[in-house]
C-alpha positions in Angstrom: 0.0 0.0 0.0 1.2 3.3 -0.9 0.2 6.7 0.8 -0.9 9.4 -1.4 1.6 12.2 -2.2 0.6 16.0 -1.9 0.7 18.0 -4.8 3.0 20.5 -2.7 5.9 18.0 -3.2 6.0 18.7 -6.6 7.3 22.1 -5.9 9.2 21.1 -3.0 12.7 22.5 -2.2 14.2 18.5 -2.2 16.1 17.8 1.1 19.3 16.0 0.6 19.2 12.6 1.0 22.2 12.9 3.1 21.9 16.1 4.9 22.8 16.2 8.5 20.3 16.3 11.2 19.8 18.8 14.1 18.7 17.0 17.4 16.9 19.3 20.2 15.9 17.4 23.6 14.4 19.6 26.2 14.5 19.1 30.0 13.4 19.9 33.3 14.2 18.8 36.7 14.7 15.4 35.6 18.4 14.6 36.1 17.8 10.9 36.3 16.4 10.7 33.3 18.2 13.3 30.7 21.0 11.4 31.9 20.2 7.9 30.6 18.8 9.6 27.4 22.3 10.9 26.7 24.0 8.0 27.3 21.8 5.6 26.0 20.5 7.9 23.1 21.7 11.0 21.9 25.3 9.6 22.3 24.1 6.1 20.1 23.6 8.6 16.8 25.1 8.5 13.8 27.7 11.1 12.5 24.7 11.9 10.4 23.5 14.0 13.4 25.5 17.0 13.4 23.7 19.2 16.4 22.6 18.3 19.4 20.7 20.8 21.5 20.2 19.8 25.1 17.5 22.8 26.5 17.5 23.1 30.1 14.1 24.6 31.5 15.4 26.1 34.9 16.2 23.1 36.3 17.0 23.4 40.2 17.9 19.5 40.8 21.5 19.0 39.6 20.4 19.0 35.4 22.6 21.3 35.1 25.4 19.8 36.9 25.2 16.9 34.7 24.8 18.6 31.8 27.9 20.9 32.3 29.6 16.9 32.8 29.1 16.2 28.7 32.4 16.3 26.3 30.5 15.6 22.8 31.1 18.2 20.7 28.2 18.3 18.8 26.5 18.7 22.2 25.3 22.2 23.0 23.7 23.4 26.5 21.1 26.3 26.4 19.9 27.1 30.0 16.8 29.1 30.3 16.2 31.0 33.7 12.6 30.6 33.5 10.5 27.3 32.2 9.0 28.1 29.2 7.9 24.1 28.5 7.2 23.0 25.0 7.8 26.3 23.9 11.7 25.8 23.9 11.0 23.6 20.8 10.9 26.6 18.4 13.7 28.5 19.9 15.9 25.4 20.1 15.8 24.8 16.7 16.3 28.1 15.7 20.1 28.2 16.8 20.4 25.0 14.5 21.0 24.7 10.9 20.8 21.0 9.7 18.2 20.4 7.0 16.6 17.0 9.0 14.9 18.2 12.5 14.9 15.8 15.4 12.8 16.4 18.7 13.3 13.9 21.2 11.9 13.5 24.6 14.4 13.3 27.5 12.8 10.4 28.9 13.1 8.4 25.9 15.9 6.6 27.6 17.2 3.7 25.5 17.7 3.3 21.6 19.3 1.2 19.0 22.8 2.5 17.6 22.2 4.8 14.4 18.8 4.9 15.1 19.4 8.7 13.9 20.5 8.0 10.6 17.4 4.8 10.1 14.9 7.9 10.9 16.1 10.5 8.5 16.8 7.6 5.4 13.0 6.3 6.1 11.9 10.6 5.9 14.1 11.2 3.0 12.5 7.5 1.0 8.7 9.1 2.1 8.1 12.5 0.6 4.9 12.7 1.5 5.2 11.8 4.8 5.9 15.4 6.7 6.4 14.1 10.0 8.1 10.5 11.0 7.8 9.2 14.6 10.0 6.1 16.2 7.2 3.4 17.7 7.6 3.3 21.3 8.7 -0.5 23.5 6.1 -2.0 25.1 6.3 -0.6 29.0 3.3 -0.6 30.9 4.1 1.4 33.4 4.9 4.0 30.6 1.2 6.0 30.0 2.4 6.6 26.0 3.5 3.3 26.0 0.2 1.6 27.7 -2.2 3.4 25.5 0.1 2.8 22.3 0.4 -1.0 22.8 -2.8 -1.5 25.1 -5.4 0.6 24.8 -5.6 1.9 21.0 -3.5 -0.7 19.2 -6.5 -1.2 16.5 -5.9 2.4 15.6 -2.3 1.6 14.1 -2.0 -0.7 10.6 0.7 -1.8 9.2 1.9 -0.5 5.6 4.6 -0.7 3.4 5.4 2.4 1.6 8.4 2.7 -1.3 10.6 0.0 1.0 9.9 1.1 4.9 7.2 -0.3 6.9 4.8 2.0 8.6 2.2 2.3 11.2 -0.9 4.8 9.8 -2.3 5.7 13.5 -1.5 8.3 15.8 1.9 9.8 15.7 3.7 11.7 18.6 6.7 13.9 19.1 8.6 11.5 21.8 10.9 11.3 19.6 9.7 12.2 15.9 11.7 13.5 12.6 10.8 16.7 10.2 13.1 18.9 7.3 13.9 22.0 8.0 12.3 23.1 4.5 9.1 21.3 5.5 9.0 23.0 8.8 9.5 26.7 7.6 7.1 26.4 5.2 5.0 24.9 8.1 5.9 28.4 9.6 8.0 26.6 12.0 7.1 25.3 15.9 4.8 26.8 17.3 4.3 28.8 20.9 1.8 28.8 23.5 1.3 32.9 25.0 -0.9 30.9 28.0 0.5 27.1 28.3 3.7 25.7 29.8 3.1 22.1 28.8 0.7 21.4 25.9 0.6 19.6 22.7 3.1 21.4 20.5 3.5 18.3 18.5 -0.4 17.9 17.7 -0.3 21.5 16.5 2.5 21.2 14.3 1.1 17.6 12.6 -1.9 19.5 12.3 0.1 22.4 10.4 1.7 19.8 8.2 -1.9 18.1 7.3 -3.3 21.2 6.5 -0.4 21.2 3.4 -1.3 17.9 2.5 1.6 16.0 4.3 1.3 12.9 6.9 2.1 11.9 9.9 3.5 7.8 10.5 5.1 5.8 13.0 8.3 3.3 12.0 7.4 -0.4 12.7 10.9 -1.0 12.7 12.3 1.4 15.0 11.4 1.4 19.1 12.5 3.6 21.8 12.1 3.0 25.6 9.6 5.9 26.8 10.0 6.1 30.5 7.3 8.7 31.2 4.6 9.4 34.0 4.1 8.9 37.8 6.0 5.4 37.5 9.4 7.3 36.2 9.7 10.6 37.8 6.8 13.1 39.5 4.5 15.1 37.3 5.5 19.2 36.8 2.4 20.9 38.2 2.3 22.5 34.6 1.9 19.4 32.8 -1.0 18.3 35.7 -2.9 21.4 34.8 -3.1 20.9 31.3 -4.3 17.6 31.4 -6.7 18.3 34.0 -8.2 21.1 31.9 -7.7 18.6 28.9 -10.0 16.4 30.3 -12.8 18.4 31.0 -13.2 20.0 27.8 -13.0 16.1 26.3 -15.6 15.1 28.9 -18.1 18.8 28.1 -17.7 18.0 24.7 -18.6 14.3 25.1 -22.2 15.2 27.0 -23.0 17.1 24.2 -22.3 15.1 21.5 -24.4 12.5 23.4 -27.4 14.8 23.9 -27.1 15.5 20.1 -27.4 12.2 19.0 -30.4 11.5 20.9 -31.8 14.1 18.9 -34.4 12.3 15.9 -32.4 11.8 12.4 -28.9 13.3 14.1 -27.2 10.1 14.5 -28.2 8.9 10.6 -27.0 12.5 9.4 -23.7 12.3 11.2 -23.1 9.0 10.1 -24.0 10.3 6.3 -21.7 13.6 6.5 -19.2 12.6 9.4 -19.7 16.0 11.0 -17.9 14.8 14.4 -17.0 10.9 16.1 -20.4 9.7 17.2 -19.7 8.8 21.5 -20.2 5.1 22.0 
């Protein structure tokens, strides 16, 4: 099965096959973590990765510390005095210049050698795929990795696309490959003016869809995601959101269900699609 290409690619600047990538990894107050991601991760890539930005968001618990430790070269520490969350994404990548974009969580904390340079051959063979996430290892005590593996796993099917086998489902930015060209034209990561944490990853597949790219998951390439209560606590931030997230799902889901009791509203949604029908 093939995947449709936009008509944008056609007029695409073409990324080099071989360009270098940019990696960006932002943390905060989880020096346990952003540790094994280094060692374990960022420090298993590829010479194809030629930037690695590690962006520290205030971190008070020795981060920083640990962070002044690292002899890579290719390594770069930005520290911001306040924590500006997801929002670090676009500034991050701003003081790189590699035409493949990497963002990786730092609590993705294991990875196959050159796992770099698999992600950014699979991008460059799948022009119209836009943006190109690594599946996750099966870790219940993960929450991504619980609702990847048991709780939507009939949302993901398997494809095979011009050599490289894909997952069409729900792609997130744990750790997750773009172009630069692709993301400009995008206009680029967004900010939040009023969130911390929130879903800077959603908004920026959303961005691409709108030009007519996708968004996949490799079947052939895991990472460990060590997220959630199990791992480390929760930033008060990131509580919020989700708190907030929840409600609106839940306001939104009584309404939808006092719609469809409505004579003829069910038949007519299921006809035009207007929004998912609760169960």
């Amino acid at each position: 099965m093939e995947l449709s290409q936009p008509a944008a690619v056609a007029d695409a600047q073409e990324d080099p096959a071989d360009g270098g990538i940019a990696i960006v990894v932002l943390t905060h107050d989880r020096a346990h973590l952003v540790s094994k991601c280094v060692e374990n991760v960022l420090l298993r890539t590829s010479d194809a990765t030629q930037e690695i930005v590690i962006w520290d968001n205030a971190s008070t618990d020795g981060t920083a510390e640990y962070l002044a430790t690292l002899t890579d070269p290719r390594i770069r520490v930005i520290r911001s005095e306040q924590n500006v969350g997801q929002n670090a994404y676009a500034r991050a990548f701003r003081a790189t210049s590699a035409p493949f974009l990497i963002e990786i969580d730092d609590d993705v904390t294991n990875a196959p050698e050159g796992w770099d340079r698999m992600m950014r051959d699979a991008y460059v063979a799948l022009p119209h795929v836009g943006f190109l996430a690594a599946d996750l290892e099966d870790d219940l005590n993960d929450e991504a990795s619980r609702v990847r593996h048991h709780v939507r796993p009939h949302e993901y099917e398997l494809v095979e696309d011009n050599g490289v086998r894909l997952l069409t489902g729900p792609a997130g930015g744990g750790c997750a490959i773009t172009s630069r060209w692709l993301n400009e034209l995008a206009g680029g990561f967004k900010e939040s003016k009023t969130e911390v944490f929130w879903l800077e990853d959603a908004r920026y597949i959303g961005d691409i869809h709108a030009l007519g790219y996708r968004s996949a998951v490799m079947a052939d390439l895991r990472v460990h995601h060590t997220g959630g209560p199990y791992y480390s606590s929760i930033p008060k931030e990131k509580a919020e959101y989700w708190r907030k997230y929840w409600a609106r799902k839940r306001r939104r889901t009584a309404v939808k269900r006092a719609l469809v009791k409505v004579p003829g509203v069910r038949a007519l949604n299921a006809r035009f699609g207007w929004f998912e029908a609760p169960a």
